[in-house]
Each structure stands twice: as structure tokens, then as C-alpha cells.
ROSE-4610 file (N, C-alpha, C; in Angstrom, 1 decimal, always signed):
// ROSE-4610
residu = [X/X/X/X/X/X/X/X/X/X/X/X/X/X/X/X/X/X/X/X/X/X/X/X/X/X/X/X/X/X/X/X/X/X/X/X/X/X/X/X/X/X/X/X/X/X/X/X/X/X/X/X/X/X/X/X/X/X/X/X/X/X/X/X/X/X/X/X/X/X/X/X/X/X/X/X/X/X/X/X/X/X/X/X/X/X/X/X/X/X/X/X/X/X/X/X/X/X/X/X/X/X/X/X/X/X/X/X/X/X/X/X/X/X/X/X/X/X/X/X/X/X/X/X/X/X/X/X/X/X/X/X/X/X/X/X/X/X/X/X/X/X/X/X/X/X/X/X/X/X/X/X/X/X/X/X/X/X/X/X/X/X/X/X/X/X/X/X/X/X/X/X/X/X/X/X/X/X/X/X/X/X/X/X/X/X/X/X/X/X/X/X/X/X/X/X/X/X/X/X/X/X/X/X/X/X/X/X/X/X/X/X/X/X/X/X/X/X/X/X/X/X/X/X/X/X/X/X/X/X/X/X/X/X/X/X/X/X/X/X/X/X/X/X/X/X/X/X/X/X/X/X/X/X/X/X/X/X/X/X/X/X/X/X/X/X/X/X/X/X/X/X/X/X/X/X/X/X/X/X/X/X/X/X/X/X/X/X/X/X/X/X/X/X/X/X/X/X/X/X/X/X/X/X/X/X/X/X/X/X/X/X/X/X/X/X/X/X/X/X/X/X/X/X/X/X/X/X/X/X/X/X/X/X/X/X/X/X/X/X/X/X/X/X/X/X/X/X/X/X/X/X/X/X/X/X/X/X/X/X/X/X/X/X/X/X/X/X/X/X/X/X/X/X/X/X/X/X/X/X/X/X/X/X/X/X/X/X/X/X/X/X/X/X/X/X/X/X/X/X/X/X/X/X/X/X/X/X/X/X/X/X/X/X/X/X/X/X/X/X/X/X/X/X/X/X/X/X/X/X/X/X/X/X/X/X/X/X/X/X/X/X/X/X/X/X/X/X/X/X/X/X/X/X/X/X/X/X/X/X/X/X/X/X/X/X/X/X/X/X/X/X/X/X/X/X/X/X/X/X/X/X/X/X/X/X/X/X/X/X/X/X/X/X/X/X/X/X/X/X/X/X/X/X/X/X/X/X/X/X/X/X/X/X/X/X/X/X/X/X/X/X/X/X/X/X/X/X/X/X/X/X/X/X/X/X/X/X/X/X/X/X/X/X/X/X/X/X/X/X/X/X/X/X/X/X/X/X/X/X/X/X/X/X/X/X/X/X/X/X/X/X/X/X/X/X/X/X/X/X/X/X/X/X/X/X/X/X/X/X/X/X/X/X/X/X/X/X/X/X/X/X/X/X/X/X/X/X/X/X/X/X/X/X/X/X/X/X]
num = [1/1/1/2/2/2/3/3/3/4/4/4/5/5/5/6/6/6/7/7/7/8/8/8/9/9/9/10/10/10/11/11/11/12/12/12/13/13/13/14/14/14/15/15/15/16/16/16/17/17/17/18/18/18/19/19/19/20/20/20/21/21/21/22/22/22/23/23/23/24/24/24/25/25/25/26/26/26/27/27/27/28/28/28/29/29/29/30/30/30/31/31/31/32/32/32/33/33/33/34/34/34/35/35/35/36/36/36/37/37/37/38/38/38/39/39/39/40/40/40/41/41/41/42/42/42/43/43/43/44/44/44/45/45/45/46/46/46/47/47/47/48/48/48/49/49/49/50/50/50/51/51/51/52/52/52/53/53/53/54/54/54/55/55/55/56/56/56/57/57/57/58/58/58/59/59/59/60/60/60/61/61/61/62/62/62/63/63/63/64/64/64/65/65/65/66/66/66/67/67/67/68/68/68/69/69/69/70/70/70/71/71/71/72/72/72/73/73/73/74/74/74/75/75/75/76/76/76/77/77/77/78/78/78/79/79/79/80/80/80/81/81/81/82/82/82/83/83/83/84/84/84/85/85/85/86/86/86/87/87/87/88/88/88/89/89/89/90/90/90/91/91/91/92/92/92/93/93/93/94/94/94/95/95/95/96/96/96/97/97/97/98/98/98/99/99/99/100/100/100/101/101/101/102/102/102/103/103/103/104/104/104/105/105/105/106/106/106/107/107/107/108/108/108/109/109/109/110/110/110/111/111/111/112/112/112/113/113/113/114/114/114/115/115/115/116/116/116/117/117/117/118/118/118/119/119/119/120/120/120/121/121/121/122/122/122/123/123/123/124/124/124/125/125/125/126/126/126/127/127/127/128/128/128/129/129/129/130/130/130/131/131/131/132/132/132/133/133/133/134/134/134/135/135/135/136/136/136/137/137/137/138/138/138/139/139/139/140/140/140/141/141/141/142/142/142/143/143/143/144/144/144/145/145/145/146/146/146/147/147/147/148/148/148/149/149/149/150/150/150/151/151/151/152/152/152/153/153/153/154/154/154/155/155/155/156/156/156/157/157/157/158/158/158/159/159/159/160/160/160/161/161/161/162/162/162/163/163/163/164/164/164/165/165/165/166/166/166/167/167/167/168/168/168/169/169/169/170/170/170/171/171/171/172/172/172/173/173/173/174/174/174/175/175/175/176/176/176/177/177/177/178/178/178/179/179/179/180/180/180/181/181/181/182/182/182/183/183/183/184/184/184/185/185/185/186/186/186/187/187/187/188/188/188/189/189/189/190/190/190/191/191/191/192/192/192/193/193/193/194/194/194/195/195/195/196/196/196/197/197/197/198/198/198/199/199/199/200/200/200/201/201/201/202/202/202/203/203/203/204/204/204/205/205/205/206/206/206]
x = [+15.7/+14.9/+15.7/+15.8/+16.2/+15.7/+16.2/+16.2/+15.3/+14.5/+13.5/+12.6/+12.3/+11.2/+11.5/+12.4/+12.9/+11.8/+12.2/+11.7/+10.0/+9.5/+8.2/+7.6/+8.0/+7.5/+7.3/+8.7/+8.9/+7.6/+7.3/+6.7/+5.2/+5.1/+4.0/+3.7/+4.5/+4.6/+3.8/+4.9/+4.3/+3.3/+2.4/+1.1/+0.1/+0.3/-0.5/-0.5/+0.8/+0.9/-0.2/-0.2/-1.6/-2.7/-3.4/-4.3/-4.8/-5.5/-5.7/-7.6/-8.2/-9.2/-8.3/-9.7/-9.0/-9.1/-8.0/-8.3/-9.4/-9.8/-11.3/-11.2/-9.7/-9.0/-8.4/-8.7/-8.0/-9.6/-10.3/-11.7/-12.0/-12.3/-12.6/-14.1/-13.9/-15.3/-16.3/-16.1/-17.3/-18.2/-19.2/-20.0/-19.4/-19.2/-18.9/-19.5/-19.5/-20.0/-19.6/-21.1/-20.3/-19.0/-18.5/-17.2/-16.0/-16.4/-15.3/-15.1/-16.2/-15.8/-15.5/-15.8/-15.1/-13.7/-13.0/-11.4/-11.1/-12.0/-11.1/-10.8/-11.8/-11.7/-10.8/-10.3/-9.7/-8.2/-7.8/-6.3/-6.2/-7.4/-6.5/-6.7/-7.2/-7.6/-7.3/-6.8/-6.2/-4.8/-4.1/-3.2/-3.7/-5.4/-5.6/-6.2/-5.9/-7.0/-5.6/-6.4/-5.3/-4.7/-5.4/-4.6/-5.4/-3.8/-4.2/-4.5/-3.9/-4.1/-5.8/-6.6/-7.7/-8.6/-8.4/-9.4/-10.2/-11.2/-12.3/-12.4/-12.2/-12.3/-13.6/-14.7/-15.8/-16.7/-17.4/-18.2/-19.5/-19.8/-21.1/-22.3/-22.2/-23.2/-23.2/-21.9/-22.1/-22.3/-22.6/-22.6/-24.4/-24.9/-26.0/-27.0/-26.2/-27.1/-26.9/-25.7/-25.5/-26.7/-27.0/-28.0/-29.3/-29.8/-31.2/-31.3/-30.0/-30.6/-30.1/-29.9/-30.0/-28.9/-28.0/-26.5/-26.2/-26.4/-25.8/-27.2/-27.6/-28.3/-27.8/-29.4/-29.1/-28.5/-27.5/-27.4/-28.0/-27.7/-28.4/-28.1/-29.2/-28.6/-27.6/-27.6/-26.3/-24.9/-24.8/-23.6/-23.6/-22.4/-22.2/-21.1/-21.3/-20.9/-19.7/-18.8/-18.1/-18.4/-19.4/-20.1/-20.1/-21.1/-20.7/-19.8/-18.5/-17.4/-17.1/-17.6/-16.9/-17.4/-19.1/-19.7/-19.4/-19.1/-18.5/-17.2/-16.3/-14.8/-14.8/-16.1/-16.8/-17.2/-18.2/-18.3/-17.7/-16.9/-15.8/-14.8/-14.5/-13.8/-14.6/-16.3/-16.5/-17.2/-17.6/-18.5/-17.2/-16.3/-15.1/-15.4/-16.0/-16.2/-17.7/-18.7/-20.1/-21.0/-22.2/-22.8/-23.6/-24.5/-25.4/-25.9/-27.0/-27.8/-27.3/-26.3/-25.4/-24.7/-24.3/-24.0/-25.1/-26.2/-27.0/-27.6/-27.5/-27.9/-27.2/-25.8/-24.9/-24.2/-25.0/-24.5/-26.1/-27.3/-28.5/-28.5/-28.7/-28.6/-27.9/-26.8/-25.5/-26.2/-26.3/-26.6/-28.5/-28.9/-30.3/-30.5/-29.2/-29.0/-28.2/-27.1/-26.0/-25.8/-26.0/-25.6/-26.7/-25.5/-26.5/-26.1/-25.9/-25.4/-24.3/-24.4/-23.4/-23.0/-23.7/-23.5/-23.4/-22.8/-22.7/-22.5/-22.2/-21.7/-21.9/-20.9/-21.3/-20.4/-21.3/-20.6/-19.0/-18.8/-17.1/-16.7/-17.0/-16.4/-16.3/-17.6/-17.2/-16.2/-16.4/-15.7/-13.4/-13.4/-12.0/-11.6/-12.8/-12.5/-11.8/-13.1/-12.8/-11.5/-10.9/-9.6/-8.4/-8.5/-7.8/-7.7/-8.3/-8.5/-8.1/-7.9/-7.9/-5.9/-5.4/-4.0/-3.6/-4.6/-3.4/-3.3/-4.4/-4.0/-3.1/-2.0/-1.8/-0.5/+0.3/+1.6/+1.4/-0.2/-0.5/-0.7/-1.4/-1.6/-0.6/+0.1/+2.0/+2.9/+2.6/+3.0/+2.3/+1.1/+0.2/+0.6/+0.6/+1.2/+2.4/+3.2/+4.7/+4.9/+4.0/+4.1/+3.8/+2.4/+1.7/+2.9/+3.6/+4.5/+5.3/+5.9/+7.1/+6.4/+5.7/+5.4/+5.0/+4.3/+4.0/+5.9/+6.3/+7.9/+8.8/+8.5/+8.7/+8.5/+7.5/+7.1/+7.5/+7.3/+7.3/+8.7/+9.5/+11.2/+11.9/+11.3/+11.9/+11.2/+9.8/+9.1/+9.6/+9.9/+10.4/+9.3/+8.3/+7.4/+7.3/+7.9/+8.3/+10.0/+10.6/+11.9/+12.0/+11.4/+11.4/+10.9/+10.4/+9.1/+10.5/+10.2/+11.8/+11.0/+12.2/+12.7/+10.7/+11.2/+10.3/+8.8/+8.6/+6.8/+6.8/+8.2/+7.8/+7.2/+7.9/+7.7/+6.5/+5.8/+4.4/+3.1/+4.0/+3.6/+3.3/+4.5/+4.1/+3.4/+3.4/+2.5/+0.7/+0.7/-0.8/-1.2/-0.2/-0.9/-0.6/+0.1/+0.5/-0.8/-1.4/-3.1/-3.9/-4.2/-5.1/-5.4/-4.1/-3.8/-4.7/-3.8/-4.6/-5.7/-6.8/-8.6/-8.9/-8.5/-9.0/-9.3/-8.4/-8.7/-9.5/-9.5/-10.6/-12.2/-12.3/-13.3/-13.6/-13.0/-13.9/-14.2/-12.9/-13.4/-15.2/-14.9/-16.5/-17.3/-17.5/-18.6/-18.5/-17.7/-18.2/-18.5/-18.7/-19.5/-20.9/-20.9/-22.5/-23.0/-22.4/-23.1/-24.0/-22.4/-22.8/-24.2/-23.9/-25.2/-26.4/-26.5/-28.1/-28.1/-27.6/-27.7/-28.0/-27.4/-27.1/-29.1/-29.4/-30.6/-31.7/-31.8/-32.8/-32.8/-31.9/-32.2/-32.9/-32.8/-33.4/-34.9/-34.9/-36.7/-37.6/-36.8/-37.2/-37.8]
y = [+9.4/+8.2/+7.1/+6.6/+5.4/+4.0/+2.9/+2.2/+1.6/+1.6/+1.1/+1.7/+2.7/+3.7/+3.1/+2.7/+2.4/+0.9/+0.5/-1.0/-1.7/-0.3/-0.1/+0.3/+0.9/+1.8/+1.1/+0.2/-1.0/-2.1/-2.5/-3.1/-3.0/-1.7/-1.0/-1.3/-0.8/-0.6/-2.4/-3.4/-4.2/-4.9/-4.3/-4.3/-4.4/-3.1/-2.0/-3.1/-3.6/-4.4/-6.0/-5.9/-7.1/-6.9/-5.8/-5.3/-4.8/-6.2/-5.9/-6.5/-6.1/-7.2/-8.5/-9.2/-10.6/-10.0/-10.4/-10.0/-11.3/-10.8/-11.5/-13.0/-12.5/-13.9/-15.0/-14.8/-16.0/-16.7/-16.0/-16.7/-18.0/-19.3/-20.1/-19.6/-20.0/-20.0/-20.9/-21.5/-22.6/-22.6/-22.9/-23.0/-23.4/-23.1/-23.9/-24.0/-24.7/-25.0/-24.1/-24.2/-22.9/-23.8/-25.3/-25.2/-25.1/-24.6/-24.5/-22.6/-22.1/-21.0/-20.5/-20.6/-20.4/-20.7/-22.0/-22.1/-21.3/-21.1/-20.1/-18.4/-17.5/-16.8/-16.9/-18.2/-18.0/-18.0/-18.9/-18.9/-17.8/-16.7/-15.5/-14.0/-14.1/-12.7/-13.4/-14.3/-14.9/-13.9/-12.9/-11.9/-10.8/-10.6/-9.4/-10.0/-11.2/-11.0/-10.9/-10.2/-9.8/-11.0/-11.7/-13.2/-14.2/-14.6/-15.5/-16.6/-17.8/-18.7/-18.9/-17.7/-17.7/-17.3/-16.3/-15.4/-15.7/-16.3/-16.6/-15.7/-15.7/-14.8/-14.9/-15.7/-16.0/-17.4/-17.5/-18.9/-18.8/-20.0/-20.5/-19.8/-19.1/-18.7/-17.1/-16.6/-15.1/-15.3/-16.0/-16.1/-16.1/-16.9/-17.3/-16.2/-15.7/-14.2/-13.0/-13.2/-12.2/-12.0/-13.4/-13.6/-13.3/-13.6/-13.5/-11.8/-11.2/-9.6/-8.9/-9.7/-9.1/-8.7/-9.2/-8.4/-9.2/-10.8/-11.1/-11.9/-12.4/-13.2/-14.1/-15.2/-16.4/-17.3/-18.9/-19.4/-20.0/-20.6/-21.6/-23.2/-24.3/-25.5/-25.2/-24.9/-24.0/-24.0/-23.6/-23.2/-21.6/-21.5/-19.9/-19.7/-18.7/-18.0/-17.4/-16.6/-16.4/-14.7/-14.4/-13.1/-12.9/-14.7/-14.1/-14.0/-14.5/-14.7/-12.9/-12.0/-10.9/-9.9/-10.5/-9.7/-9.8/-11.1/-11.1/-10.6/-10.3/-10.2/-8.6/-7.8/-6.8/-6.0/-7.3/-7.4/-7.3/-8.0/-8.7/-7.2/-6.4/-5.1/-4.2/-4.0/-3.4/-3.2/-4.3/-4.7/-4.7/-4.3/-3.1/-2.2/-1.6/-0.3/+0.4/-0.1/-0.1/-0.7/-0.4/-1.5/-2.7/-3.1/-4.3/-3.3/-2.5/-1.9/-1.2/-0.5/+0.6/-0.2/-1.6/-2.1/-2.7/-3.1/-3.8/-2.3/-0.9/+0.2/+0.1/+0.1/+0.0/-0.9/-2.1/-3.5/-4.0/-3.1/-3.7/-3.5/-2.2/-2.0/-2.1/-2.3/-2.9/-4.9/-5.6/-6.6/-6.8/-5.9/-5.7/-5.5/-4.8/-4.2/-5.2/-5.8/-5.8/-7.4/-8.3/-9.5/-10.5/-11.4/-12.5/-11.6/-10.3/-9.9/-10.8/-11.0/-11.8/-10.9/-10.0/-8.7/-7.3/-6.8/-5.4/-4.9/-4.1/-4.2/-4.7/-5.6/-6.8/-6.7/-7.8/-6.9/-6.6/-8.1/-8.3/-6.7/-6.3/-5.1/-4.1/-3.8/-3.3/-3.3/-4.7/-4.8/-4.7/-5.2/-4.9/-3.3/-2.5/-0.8/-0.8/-1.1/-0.7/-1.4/-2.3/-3.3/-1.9/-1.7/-0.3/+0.4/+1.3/+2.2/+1.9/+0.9/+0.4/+0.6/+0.1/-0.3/+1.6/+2.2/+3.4/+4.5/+3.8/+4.8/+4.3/+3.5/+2.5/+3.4/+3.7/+4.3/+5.3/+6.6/+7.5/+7.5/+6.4/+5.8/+5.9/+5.0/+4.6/+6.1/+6.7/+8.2/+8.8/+9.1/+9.4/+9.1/+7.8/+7.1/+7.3/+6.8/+7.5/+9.1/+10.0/+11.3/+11.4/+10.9/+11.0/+10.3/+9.3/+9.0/+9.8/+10.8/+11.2/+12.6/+13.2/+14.2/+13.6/+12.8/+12.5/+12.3/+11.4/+11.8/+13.0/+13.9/+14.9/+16.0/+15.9/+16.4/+15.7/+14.5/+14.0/+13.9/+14.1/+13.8/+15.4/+16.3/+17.5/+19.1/+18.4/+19.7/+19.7/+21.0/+21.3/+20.8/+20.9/+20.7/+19.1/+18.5/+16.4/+16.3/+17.2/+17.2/+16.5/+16.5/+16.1/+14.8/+14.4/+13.2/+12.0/+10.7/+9.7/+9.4/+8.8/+8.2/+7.4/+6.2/+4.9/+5.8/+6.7/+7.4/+8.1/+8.7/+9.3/+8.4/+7.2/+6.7/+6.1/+6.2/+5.2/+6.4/+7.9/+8.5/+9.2/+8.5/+9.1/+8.1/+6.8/+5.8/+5.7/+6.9/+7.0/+7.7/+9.2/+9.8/+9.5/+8.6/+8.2/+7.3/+7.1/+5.7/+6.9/+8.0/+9.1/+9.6/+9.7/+10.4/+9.5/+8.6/+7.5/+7.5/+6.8/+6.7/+8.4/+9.4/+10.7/+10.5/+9.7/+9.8/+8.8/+7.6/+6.8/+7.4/+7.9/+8.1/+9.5/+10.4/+11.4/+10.9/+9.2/+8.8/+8.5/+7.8/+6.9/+7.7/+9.1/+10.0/+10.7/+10.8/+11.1/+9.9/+8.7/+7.2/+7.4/+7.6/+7.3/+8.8/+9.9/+11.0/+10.9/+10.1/+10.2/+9.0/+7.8/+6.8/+7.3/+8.3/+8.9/+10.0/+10.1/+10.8/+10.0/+9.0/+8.0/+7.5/+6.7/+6.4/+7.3/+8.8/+9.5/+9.3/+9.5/+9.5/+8.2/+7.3/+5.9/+5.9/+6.4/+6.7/+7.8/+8.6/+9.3/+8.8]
z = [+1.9/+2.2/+2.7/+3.7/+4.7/+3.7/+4.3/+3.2/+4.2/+5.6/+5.6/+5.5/+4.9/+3.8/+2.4/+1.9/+0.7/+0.3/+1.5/+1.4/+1.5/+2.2/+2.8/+1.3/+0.6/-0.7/-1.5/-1.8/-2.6/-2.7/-1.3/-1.0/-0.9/-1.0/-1.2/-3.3/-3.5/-4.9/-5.4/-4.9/-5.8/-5.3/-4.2/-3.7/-4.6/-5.4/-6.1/-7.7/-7.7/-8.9/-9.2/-8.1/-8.2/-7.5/-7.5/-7.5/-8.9/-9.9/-10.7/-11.2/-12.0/-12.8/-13.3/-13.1/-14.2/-15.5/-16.1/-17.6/-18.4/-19.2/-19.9/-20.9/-21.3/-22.0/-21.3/-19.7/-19.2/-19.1/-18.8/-18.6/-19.3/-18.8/-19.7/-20.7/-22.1/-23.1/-23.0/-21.7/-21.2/-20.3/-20.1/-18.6/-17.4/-16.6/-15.4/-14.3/-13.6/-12.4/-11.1/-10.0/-9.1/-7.9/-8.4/-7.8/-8.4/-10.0/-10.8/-10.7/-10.7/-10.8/-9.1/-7.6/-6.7/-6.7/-7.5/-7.6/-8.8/-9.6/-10.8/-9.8/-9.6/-8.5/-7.3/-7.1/-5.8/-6.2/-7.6/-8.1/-8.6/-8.9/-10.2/-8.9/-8.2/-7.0/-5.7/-5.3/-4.4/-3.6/-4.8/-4.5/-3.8/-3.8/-3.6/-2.0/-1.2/-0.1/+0.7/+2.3/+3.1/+3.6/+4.4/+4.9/+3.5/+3.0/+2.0/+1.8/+3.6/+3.8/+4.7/+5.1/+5.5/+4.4/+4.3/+3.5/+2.2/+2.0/+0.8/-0.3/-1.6/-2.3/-2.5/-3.3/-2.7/-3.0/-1.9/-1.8/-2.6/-1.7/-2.8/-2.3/-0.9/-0.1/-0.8/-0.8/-1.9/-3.3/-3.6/-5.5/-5.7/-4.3/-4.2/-3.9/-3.0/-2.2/-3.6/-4.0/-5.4/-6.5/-6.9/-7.9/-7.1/-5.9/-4.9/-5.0/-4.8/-4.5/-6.5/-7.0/-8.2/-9.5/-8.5/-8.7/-10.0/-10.0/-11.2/-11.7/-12.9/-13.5/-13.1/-12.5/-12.8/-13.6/-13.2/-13.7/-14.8/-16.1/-16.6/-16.5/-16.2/-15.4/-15.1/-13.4/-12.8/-13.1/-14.6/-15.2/-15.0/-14.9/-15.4/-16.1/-16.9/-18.2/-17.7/-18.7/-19.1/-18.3/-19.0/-18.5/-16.9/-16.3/-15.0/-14.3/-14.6/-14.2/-14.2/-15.1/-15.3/-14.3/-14.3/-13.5/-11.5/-11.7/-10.0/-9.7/-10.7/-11.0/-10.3/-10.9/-10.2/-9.2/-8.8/-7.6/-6.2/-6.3/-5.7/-5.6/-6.4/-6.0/-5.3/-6.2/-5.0/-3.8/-3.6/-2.6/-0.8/-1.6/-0.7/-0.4/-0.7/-0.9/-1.1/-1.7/-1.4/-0.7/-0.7/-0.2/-1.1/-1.0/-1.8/-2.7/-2.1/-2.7/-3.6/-3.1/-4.2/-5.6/-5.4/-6.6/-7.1/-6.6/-7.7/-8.3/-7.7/-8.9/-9.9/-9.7/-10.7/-11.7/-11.2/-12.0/-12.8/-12.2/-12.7/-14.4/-14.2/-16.0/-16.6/-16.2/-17.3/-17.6/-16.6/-16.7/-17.6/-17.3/-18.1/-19.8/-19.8/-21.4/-22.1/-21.4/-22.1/-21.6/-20.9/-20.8/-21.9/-21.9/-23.0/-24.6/-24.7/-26.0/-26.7/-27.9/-28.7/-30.1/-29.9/-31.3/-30.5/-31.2/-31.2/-29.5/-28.8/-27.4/-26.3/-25.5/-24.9/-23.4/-22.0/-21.1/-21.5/-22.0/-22.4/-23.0/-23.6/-24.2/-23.0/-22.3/-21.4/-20.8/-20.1/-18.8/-19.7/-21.1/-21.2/-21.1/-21.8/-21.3/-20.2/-19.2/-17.7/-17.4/-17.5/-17.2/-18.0/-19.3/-20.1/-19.1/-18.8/-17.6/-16.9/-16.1/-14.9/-14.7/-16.0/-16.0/-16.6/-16.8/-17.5/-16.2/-15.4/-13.7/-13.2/-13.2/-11.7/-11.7/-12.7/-12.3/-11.7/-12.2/-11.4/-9.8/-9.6/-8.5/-7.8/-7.9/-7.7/-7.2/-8.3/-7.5/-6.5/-7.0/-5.3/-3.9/-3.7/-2.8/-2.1/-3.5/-2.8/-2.5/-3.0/-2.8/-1.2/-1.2/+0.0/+1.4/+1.1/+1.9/+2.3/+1.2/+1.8/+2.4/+2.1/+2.5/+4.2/+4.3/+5.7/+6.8/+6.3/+6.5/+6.8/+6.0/+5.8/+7.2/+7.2/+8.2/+9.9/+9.6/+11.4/+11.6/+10.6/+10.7/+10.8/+10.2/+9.9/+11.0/+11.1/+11.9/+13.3/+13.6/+14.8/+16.3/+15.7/+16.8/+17.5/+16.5/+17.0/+17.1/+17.3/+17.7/+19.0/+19.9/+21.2/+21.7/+20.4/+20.4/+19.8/+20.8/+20.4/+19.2/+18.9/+17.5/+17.0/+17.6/+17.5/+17.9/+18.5/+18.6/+17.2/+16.7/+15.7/+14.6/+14.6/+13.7/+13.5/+14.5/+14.9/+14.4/+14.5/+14.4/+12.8/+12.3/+10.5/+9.9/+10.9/+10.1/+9.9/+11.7/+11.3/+10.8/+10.3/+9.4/+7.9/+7.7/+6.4/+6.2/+6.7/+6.9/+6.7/+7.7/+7.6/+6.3/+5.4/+3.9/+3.4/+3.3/+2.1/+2.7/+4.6/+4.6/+3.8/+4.3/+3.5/+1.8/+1.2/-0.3/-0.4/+0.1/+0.1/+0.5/+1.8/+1.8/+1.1/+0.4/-0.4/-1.6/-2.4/-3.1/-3.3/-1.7/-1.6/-1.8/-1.2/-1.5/-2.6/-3.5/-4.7/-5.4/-5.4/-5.9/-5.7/-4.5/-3.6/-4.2/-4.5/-5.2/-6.4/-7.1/-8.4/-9.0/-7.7/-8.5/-7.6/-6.7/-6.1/-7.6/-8.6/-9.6/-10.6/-10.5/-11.4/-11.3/-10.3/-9.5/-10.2/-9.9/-10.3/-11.6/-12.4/-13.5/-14.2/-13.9/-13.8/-13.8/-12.2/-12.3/-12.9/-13.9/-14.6/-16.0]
């Protein structure tokens, strides 16, 4: 491994390291307002937007449209909770990756059952599970990645059939399939999601 593979990986690596949930203890235990909660959102997931000096983690116009199609409960005299902080924290990962409709299936009856609980299981408990989970994949993750790297390397550097191909095309060359690897796991990810909640769905209207 070249040390600008070394450095790429590296850099890769501590990518992956702040791609995280907010954890639930930093949350303030008070109401806030929707301009306190767009800067609390924007200081703690601010790591995860691509341009950081452009990019919105989110406004007042998505928090607004969130609650209209369903996604979070309304405010109370437009404070919000602690709860909703957890439920857009949510949101906000996967509305990457889904559509509207696909998360208000998935965020409805969690929010139906379980918000406003103050006994016995609450979204908070949830949502620290899923954060648990969340942190005991990431070193797996972390290998994935770097596996998926070198093997793409591997190939565009070693196969006889790019011997002939310069240096700098190869390299352009193991980058796009090193993108291909990773969109492939993403999108078989996505279709097993969209599987599982058209499963998830029927059983609902049942």
C-alpha cells in the first residue's frame, strides 16, 4: 500500500468516525425554540455535511414540512422537546437515503406509541439502543471499506489486462470502481429497507 492509498484510507477512516447519532445526553432537558434547535443541530452534525461552510443541516422550512407530513409531532407553544430533537437526529440520516413517505412509515408508530412516554419504554430508550448499535458496527464498517479498497487496487495495479493502461487512467480507474463497490452496497442496502417496511406497511394495515 503506497502511502497515498495510506493517506486516502486514513482519511477515509476518520470520515467514518464522525458519522455518528447525537448522543441523547448532550440534548438539552428543556424546550427550545425552532432557532435554538436549528444551531443545536447544526454544531453537533455539522461534521457530517459535505461542504460545511454551505450546507444546512436543517432549517425552519424542513422541521416545518416534517411535522405537516407527519414525521415528527407538533410542537408545544413552539417549543420542542428533547424527544424531538431525537426524532429529527433521525431524520436527518435518513431522509439520505429514503424517501418522505418511507420514513413517516417508519417514524409513525414509533412516534404514535412511544413519544410523550415518561414510564416504562420511551423514544429515548430507543433511540440510545439504536446509537449502541450504531457504534458496535463502525470498526466492522471500517474494515469493509478498507477491504473493498484494496481489493479494487489490487486488481487495477496487478491485472494483466490494465498493464498497458498509464499510470494516472489507472488510477482514475480504481477510483471508479472503488465508488461502484461501495454505490453497489448502498443500493442493495436500500432495497432491502424499502423491502422490509412494504412488509413492515402490510402488516400495519392488517
Amino acid at each position: 500500500m503506497n502511502i497515498d492509498t495510506e493517506d486516502l484510507i486514513n482519511s477515509i477512516m476518520e470520515n467514518l468516525d464522525k458519522i455518528q447519532l447525537i448522543n441523547s445526553g448532550e440534548i438539552p432537558n428543556i424546550p427550545l425554540y425552532m432557532d435554538q434547535v436549528t444551531t443545536f443541530m447544526d454544531e453537533h452534525l455539522k461534521e457530517t455535511a459535505r461542504c460545511k461552510e454551505k450546507d444546512k443541516i436543517l432549517t425552519k422550512t424542513m422541521i416545518n414540512n416534517y411535522a405537516k407530513n407527519d414525521l415528527l409531532p407538533p410542537p408545544e407553544k413552539k417549543k420542542y422537546s428533547r424527544e424531538h430533537i431525537l426524532i429529527l437526529s433521525m431524520i436527518y440520516y435518513f431522509k439520505n437515503i429514503l424517501s418522505i413517505s418511507d420514513i413517516q412509515m417508519l417514524l409513525k408508530p414509533l412516534t404514535e406509541k412511544y413519544f410523550g412516554q415518561e414510564s416504562g419504554c420511551t423514544v429515548k430508550d430507543i433511540y440510545d439502543e439504536v446509537v449502541n448499535l450504531e457504534q458496535t458496527q463502525r470498526e466492522e464498517l471500517k474494515k469493509d471499506v478498507k477491504n473493498k479498497y484494496e481489493e479494487t487496487e489490487r486488481i487495477f495495479c496487478n491485472a494483466k489486462v490494465f498493464e498497458d493502461v498509464a499510470e494516472e487512467e489507472r488510477e482514475k480507474l480504481k477510483t471508479f470502481a472503488f465508488i461502484c463497490m461501495l454505490g453497489f452496497d448502498v443500493y442493495t442496502k436500500k432495497l432491502l429497507i424499502e423491502k422490509i417496511l412494504d412488509g413492515y406497511a402490510s402488516k400495519e394495515d392488517t
